[in-house]
C-alpha positions in Angstrom: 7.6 -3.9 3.6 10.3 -1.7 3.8 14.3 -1.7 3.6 17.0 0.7 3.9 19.4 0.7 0.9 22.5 -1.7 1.0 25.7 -1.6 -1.4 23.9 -4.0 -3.4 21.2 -2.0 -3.6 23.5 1.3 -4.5 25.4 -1.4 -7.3 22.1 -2.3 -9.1 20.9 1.7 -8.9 24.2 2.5 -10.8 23.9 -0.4 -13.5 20.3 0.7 -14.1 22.0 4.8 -14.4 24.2 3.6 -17.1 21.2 2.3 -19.2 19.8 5.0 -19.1 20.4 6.7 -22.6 19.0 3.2 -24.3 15.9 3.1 -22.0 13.0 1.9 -24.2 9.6 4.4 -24.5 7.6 4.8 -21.1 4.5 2.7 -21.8 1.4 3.0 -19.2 -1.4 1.9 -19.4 -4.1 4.6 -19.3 -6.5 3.2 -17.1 -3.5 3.7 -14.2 -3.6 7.4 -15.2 -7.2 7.2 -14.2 -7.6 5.0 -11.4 -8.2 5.6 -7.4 -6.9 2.8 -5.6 -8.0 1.0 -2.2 -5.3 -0.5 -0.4 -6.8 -4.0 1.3 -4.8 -5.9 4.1 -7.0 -8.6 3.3 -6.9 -10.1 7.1 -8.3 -7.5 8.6 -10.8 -5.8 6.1 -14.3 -8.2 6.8 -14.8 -11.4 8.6 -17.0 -12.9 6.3 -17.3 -16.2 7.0 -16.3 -17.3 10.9 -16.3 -20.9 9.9 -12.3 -20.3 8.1 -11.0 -18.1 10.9 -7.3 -19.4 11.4 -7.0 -21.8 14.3 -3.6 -22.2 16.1 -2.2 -24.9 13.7 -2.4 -22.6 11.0 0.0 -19.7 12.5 3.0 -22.1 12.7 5.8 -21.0 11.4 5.1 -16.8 11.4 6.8 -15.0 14.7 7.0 -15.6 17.9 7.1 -18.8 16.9 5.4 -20.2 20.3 2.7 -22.7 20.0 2.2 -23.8 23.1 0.5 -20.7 24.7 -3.7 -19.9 24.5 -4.5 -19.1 21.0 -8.5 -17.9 19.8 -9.5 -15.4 17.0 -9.2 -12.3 18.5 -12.3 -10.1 18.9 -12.7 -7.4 15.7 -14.9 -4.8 17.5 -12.5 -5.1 20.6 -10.1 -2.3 22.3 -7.0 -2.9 19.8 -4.5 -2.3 22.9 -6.2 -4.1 25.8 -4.8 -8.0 26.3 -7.3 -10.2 25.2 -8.3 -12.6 28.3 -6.4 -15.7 26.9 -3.1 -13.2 26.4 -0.7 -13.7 29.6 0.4 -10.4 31.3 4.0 -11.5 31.7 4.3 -10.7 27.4 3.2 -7.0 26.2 1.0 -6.0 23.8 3.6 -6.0 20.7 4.6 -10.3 21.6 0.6 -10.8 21.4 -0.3 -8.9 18.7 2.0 -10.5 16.0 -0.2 -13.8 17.5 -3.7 -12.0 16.8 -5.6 -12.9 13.8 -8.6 -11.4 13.6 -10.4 -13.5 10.4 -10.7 -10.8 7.5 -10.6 -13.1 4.4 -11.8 -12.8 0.6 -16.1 -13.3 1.5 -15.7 -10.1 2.9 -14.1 -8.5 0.7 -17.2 -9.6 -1.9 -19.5 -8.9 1.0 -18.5 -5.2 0.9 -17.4 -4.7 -3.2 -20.8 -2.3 -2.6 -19.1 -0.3 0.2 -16.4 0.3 -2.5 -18.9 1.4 -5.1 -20.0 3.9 -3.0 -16.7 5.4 -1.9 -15.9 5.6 -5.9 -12.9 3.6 -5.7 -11.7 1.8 -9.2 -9.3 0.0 -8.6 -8.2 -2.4 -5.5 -4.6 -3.3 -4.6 -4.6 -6.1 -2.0 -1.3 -7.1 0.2 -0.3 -10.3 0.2 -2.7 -13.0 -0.2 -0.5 -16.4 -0.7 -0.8 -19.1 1.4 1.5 -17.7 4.7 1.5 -18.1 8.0 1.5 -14.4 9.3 -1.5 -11.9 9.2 0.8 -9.6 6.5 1.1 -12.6 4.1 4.8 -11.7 3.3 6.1 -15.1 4.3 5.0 -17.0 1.3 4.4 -20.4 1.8 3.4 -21.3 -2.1 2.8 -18.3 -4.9 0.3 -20.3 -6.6 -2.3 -20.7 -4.1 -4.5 -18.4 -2.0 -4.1 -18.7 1.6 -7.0 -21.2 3.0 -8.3 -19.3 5.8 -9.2 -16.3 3.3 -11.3 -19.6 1.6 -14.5 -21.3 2.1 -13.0 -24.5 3.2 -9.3 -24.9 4.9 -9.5 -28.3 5.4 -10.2 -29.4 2.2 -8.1 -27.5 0.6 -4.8 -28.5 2.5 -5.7 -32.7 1.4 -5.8 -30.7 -2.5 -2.8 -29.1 -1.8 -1.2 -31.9 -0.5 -1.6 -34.2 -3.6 0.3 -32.0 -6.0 4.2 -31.5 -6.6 4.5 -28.0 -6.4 7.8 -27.7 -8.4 5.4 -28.9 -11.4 3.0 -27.2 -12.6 0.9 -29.6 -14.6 0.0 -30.9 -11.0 -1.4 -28.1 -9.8 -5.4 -28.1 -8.7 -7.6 -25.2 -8.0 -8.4 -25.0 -4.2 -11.7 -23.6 -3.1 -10.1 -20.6 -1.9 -8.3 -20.1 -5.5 -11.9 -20.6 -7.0 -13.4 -17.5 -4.6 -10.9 -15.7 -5.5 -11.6 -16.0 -9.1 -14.9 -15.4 -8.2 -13.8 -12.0 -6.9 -11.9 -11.2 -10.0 -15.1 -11.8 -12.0 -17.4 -9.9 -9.2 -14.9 -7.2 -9.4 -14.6 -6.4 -13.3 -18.1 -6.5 -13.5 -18.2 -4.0 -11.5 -15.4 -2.0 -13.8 -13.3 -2.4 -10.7 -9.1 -3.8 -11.4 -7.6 -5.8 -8.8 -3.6 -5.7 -8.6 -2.0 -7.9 -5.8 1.4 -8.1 -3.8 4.0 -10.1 -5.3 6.9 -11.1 -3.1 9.5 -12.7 -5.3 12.7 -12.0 -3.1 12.0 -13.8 -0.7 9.7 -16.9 1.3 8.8 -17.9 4.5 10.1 -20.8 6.8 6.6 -22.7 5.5 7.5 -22.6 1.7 7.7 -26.0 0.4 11.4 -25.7 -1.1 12.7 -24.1 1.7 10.9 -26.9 4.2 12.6 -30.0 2.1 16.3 -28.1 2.2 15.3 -27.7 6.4 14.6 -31.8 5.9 17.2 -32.9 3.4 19.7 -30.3 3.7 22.5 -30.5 0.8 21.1 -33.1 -0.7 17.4 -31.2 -1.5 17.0 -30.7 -4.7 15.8 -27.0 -4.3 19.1 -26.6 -1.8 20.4 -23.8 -4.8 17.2 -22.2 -4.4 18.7 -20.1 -0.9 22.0 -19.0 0.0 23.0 -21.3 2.8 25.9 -20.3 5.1 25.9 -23.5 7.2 24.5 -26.7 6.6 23.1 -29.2 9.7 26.0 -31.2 11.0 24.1 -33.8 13.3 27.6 -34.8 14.7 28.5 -31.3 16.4 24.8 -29.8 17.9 27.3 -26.1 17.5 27.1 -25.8 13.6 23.8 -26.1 13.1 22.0 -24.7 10.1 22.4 -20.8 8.8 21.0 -19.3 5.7 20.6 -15.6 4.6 17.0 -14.1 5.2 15.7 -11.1 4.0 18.0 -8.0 5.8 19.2 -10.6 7.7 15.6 -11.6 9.0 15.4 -15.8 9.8 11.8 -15.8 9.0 11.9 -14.9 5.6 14.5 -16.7 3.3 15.7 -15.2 0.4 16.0 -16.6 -2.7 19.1 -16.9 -4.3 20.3 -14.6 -7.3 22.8 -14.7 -10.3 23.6 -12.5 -12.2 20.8 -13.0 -14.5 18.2 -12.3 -11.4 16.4 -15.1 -9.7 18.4 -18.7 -10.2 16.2 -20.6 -13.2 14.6 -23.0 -11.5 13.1 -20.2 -9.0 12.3 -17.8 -11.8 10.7 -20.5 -13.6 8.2 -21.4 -10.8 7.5 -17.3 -10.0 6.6 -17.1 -13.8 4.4 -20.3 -13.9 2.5 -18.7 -10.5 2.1 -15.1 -12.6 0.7 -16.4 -15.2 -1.8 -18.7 -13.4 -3.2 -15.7 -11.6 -3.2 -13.5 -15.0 -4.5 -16.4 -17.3 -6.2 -18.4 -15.0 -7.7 -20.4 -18.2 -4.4 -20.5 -19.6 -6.6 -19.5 -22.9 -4.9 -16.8 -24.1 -7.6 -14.3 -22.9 -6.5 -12.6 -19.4 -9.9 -11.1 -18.6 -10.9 -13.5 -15.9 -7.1 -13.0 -14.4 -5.9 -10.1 -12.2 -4.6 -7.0 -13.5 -1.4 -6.4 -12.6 1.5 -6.4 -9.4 2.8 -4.8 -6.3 6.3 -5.8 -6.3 7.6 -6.4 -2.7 10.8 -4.8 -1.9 11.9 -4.2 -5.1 15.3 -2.7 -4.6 16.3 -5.9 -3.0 15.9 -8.0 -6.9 18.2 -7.0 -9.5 16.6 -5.5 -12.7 17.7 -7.6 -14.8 15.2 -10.3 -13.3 12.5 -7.6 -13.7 13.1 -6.8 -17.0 12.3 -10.6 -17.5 9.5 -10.1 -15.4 7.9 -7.1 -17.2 8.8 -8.8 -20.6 6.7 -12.4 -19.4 3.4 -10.2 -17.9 3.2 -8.3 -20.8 3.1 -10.9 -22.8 0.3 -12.3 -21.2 -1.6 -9.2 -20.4 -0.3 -6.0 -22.7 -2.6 -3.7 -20.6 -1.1 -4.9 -17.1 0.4 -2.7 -14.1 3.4 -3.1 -12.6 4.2 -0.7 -9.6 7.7 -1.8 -7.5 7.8 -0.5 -3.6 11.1 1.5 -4.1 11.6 3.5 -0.9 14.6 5.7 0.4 18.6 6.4 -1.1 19.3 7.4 2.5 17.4 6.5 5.2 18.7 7.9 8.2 18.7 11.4 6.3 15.4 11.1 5.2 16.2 11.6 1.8 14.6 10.0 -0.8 15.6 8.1 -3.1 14.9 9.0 -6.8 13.0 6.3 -8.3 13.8 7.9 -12.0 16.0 5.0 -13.3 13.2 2.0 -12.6 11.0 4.0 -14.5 12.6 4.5 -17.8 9.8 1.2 -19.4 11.5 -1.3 -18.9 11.1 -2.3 -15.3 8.1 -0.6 -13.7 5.7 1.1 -15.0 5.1 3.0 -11.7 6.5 3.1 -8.0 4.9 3.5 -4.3 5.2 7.7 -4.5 6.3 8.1 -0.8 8.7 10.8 -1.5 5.2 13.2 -2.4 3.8 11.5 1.2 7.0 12.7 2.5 6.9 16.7 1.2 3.1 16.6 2.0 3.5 16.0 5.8 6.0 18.5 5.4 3.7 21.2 4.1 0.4 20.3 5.6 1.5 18.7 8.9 4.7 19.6 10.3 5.3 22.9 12.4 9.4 22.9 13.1 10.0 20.9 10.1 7.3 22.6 7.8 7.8 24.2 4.2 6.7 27.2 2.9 4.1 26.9 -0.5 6.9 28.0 -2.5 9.2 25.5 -1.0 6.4 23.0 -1.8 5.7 24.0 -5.1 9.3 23.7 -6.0 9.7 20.2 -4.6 6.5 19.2 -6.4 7.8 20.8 -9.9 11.8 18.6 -9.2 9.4 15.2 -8.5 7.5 15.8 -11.5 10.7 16.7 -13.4 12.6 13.8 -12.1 9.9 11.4 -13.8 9.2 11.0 -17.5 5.2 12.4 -17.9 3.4 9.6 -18.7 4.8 8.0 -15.4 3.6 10.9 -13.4 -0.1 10.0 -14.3 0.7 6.4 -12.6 2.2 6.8 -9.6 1.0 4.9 -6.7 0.4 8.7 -4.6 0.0 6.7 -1.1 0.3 9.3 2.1 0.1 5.8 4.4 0.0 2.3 4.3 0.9 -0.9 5.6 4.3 0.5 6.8 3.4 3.7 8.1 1.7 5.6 10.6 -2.1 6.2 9.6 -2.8 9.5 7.8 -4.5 11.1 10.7 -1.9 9.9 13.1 0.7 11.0 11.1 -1.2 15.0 11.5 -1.4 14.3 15.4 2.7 13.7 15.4 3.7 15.9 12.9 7.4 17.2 13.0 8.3 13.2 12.7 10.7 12.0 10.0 8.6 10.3 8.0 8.2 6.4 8.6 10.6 7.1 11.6 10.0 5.6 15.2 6.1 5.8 14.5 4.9 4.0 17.7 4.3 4.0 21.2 7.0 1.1 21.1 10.2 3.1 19.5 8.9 6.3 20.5 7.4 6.6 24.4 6.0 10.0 23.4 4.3 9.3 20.0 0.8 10.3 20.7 -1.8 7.0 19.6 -5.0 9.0 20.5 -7.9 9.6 18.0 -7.6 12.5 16.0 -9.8 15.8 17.1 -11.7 18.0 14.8 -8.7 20.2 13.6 -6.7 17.6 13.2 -9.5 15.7 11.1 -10.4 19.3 9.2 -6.0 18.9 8.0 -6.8 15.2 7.0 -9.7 16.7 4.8 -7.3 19.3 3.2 -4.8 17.0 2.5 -7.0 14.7 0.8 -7.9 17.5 -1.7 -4.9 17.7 -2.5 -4.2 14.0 -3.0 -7.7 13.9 -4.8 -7.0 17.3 -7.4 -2.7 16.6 -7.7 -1.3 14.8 -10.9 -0.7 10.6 -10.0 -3.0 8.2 -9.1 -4.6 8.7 -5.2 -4.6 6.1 -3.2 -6.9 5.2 0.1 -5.3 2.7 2.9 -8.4 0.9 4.1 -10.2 2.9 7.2 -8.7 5.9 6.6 -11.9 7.5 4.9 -14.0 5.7 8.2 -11.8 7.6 10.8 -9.5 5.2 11.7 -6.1 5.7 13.6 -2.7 4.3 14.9 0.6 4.4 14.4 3.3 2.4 12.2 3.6 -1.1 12.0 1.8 -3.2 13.7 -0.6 -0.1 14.7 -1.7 1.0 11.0 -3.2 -3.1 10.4 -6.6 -2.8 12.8 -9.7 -4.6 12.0 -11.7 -1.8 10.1 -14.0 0.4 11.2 -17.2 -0.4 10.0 -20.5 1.7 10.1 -22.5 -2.1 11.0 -20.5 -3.0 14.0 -19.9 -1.8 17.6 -16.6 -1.1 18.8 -15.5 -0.9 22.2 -13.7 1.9 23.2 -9.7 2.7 22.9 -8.8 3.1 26.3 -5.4 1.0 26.7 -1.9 2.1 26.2 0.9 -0.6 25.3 3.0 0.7 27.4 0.3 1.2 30.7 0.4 4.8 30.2 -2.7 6.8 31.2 -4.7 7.5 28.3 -8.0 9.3 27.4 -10.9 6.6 26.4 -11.4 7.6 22.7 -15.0 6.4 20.8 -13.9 4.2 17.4 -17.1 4.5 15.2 -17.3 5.3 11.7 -17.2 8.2 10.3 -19.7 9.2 8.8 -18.6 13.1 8.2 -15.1 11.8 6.7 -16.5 9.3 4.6 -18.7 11.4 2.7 -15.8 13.9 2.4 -13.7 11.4 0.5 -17.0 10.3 -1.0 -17.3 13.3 -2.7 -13.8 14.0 -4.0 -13.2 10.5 -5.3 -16.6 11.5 -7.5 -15.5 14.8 -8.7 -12.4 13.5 -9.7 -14.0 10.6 -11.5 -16.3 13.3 -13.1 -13.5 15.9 -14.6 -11.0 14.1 -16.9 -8.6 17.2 -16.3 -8.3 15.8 -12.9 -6.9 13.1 -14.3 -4.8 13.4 -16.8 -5.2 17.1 -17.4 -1.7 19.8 -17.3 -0.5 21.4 -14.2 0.0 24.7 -13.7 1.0 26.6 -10.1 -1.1 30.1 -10.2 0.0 31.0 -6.8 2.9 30.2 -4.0 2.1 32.9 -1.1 4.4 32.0 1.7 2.7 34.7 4.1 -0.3 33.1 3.6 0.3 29.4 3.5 -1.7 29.3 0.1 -1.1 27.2 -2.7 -3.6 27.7 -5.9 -3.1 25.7 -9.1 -4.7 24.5 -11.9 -5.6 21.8 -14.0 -6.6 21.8 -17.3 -6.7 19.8 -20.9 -8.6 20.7 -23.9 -12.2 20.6 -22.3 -11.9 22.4 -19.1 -9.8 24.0 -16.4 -10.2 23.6 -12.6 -8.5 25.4 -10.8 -7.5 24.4 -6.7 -7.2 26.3 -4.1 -5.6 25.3 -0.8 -5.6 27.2 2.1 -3.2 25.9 4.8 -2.5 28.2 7.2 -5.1 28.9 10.2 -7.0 31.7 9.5 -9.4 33.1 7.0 -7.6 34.2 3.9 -8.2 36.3 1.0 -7.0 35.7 -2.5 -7.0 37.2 -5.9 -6.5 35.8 -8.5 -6.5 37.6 -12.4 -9.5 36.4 -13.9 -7.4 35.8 -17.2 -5.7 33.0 -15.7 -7.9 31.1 -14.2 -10.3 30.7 -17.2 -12.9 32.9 -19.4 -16.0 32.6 -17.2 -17.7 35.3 -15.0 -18.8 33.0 -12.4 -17.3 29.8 -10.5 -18.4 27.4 -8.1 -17.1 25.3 -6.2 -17.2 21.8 -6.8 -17.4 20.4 -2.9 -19.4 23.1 -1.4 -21.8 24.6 -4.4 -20.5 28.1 -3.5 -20.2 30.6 -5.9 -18.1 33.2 -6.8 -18.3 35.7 -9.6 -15.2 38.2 -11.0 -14.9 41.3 -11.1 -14.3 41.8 -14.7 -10.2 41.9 -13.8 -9.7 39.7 -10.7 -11.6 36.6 -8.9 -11.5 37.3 -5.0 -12.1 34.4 -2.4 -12.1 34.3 1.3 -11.2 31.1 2.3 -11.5 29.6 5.8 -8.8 28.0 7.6 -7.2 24.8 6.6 -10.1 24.1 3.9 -9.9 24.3 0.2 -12.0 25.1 -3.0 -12.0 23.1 -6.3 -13.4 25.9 -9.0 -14.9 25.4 -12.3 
């Protein structure tokens, strides 16, 4: 999720500033300096088994909170706008939708680990998978139990749920859905794949089992510190009925209360125990068969101090563990962003969600009113890298879209947007929700060299190396595109707006293109973790050359972003001691001159030399 920045936020950024000078060494772990993530929203990756699909009993409790209309699992392959037939007219698109669920769950994830082989991928990061009501998963019901309809046997699993006392741990049982997951972990590090999941620790849904028995016994709940309650139930006077303080003021997700020591004991307490059963699933002291690290939900919104405690407990249990926070803007409405420096100093995260590089990219690649020059870019790029110690650099999360944004190739189509700004049909009347055309696709390739060559750790939101497209939240969250199935056609706007009837299939072309620059990066550790250097920053021709380079080898990128052929020299001495070069994504060669390397390079492409 994301949030703008409240004074709270702005006092915990200043009490982390002041503790600066006695921040303790950066420690990463070096596989995050190698890995390329996948970002799975697990309900709406695969379908694997139709026999757990969420029925309507199981979406009580998430928005719009109305039970009593038609409810099926909604059709994967189907037009993602059109009103399915049980949906009434009289609501739009954007009531139904947060209704929809479409069935993705964790047998598909294992039914396509060989998909993810292919692309090259190493490591996985999944939203939410918790027990929840909602398709996102960010309204925890429990934090020590996978959701049942991502499982092999709901029904089952709700009487094992049922028979233990959640606020103690010694009571907890392993669900069927807890065991497949486990089964994935294993699955997955056998296939020298790490699996890092969304923790949500600032808040709960209306389903979470404390929060339910203060809705049932108000004041006299023995979780009733767990939440900040504004008003309790007065059964005398209907008028004062029941207030507590949800997330940015949000009903449907309760916060959990603070001191000033972080999360109150008794909730910290229960978060730890739930950690540790997912990272020592044994509880043997060995954390192989456990997952490998967090996504920490809203981040800003927990004080630090609660994270230091955090950081201190994982790494106790795991030493090699990640821990990335979603830390997103210092002022939203400007479109500034915020400077995630003092979260990184090693003792709260290790790494952050990099949307501020997302943010200069769009501005570079994408944008025309709005867009830099390659100098102007290569500066911004050298005061990121600056603001962040080195070995943090190497980790960063470098996501150009998510769950919260526009898609990649949507983002290209409506360039000149503020980033994560009004990104739908819905807030915007003229954002464009078409599928992308070939030039548009041909900047998505370019960029993704980039992301694929640039120091930081590139990450993939599921579908974007299929083809797929939409805008922001809830647009972005579409069953995937997959090469096995046939999709109907996109040819309904939310808001009845004419519309051209765009073909969803795979891509085939795209796929291989990511295909192929996850390998070479995998292939050449100077991708990797390799040194930086900018070689050229020509603003007249909207080229940006660099290299990267350690002890072994130098590559050296190219990028071409303007929209015509260009020609470049570049002094042979700079680029390396060789006579000849190819290039790594098209086996094209070039050979110097003796003094000078020169290249014609077509429009909005880009070379990778060694």
């Amino acid at each position: 999720m994301q949030i703008t920045r409240s004074g709270v936020a702005l006092t915990i950024y200043c009490l982390i500033s002041s503790c600066q000078s006695s921040a303790p060494k950066v420690d990463v772990p070096a596989w995050t300096q190698q890995a390329v993530w996948y970002q799975i929203f697990p309900e709406r990756f695969r379908n694997g088994d139709p026999g757990n699909d969420p029925q309507l009993e199981d979406i009580i409790g998430s928005w719009p909170h109305d039970p009593d209309l038609p409810y099926q699992v909604s059709s994967w392959t189907g037009d993602w706008f059109a009103l399915q037939s049980w949906e009434s007219q009289e609501r739009d698109f954007y009531f139904h939708v947060q209704r929809r669920r479409y069935g993705g769950d964790l047998q598909g994830v294992l039914d396509k680990l060989d998909y993810l082989q292919e692309l090259g991928v190493t490591a996985i990061y999944f939203n939410p998978m918790f027990e929840a009501p909602s398709s996102h998963k960010y309204d925890g019901a429990s934090f020590h139990h996978i959701d049942d309809n991502f499982g092999p046997d709901p029904e089952r699993d709700r009487a094992i749920v049922a028979s233990e006392i959640p606020n103690r741990p010694e009571t907890w049982k392993w669900t069927t859905t807890d065991s497949l997951f486990l089964k994935l972990i294993a699955e997955c590090h056998r296939r020298n794949l790490r699996i890092v999941i969304d923790g949500v620790f600032n808040h709960v849904g209306l389903n979470f089992w404390a929060f339910r028995d203060v809705v049932a016994n108000q004041q006299n709940s023995q979780f009733a510190n767990w939440f900040t309650i504004n008003k309790w139930d007065d059964p005398a006077t209907p008028e004062n009925e029941f207030d507590y303080v949800g997330w940015t003021g949000v009903k449907e997700l309760p916060e959990i209360r603070e001191y000033q020591n972080g999360l109150i004991p008794e909730a910290r307490e229960y978060v730890f125990h739930s950690v540790k059963r997912w990272m020592d699933p044994n509880n043997d002291g060995d954390p192989a068969d456990g997952i490998d690290g967090w996504r920490l939900d809203v981040a800003e919104k927990v004080s630090p101090v609660f994270w230091r405690q955090f950081r201190q407990h994982v790494r106790v249990i795991n030493p090699n563990s990640y821990i990335v926070g979603e830390v997103w803007w210092e002022d939203w409405g400007a479109n500034k962003m915020f400077n995630g420096q003092p979260w990184l100093q090693g003792d709260v995260f290790d790494a952050i969600m990099n949307y501020r590089l997302a943010a200069e990219v769009m501005h570079f690649f994408v944008d025309d009113t709005n867009k830099i020059t390659a100098s102007e870019f290569d500066r911004r790029l050298l005061q990121l890298r600056n603001d962040y110690r080195e070995p943090v650099n190497y980790a960063l999360l470098n996501v150009f879209d998510s769950h919260d944004t526009d898609r990649l190739c949507s983002q290209v189509i409506n360039y000149d947007d503020l980033y994560d700004h009004r990104d739908t049909p819905r807030d915007n009347p003229n954002y464009e929700l078409r599928k992308p055309n070939g030039d548009e696709i041909a900047i998505q390739k370019l960029i993704v060299i980039f992301q694929m060559t640039y120091i930081g750790a590139p990450t993939i939101y599921y579908g974007d190396e299929a083809g797929m497209w939409g805008g922001d939240d809830p647009d972005c969250r579409k069953p995937m595109l997959w090469a096995d199935l046939t999709y109907d056609n996109e040819a309904t706007h939310p808001l009845n707006k004419p519309r051209p009837s765009d073909e969803n299939r795979f891509n085939e072309d795209l796929f291989n293109h990511y295909k192929s620059l996850v390998g070479i990066r995998k292939a050449h550790p100077a991708l990797q973790t390799g040194q930086i250097e900018t070689l050229l920053a020509d603003d007249a021709s909207d080229v940006l050359v660099f290299k990267r380079f350690d002890d072994s080898e130098t590559l050296t990128i190219v990028i071409n972003n303007s929209a015509s052929t260009q020609s470049i020299n570049l002094a042979a001495n700079k680029i390396g001691s060789k006579s000849g070069y190819t290039d790594l994504l098209t086996q094209r060669s070039f050979q110097t001159d003796g003094q000078n390397l020169i290249l014609e390079i077509p429009a909005k492409t880009g070379l990778i030399l060694n």
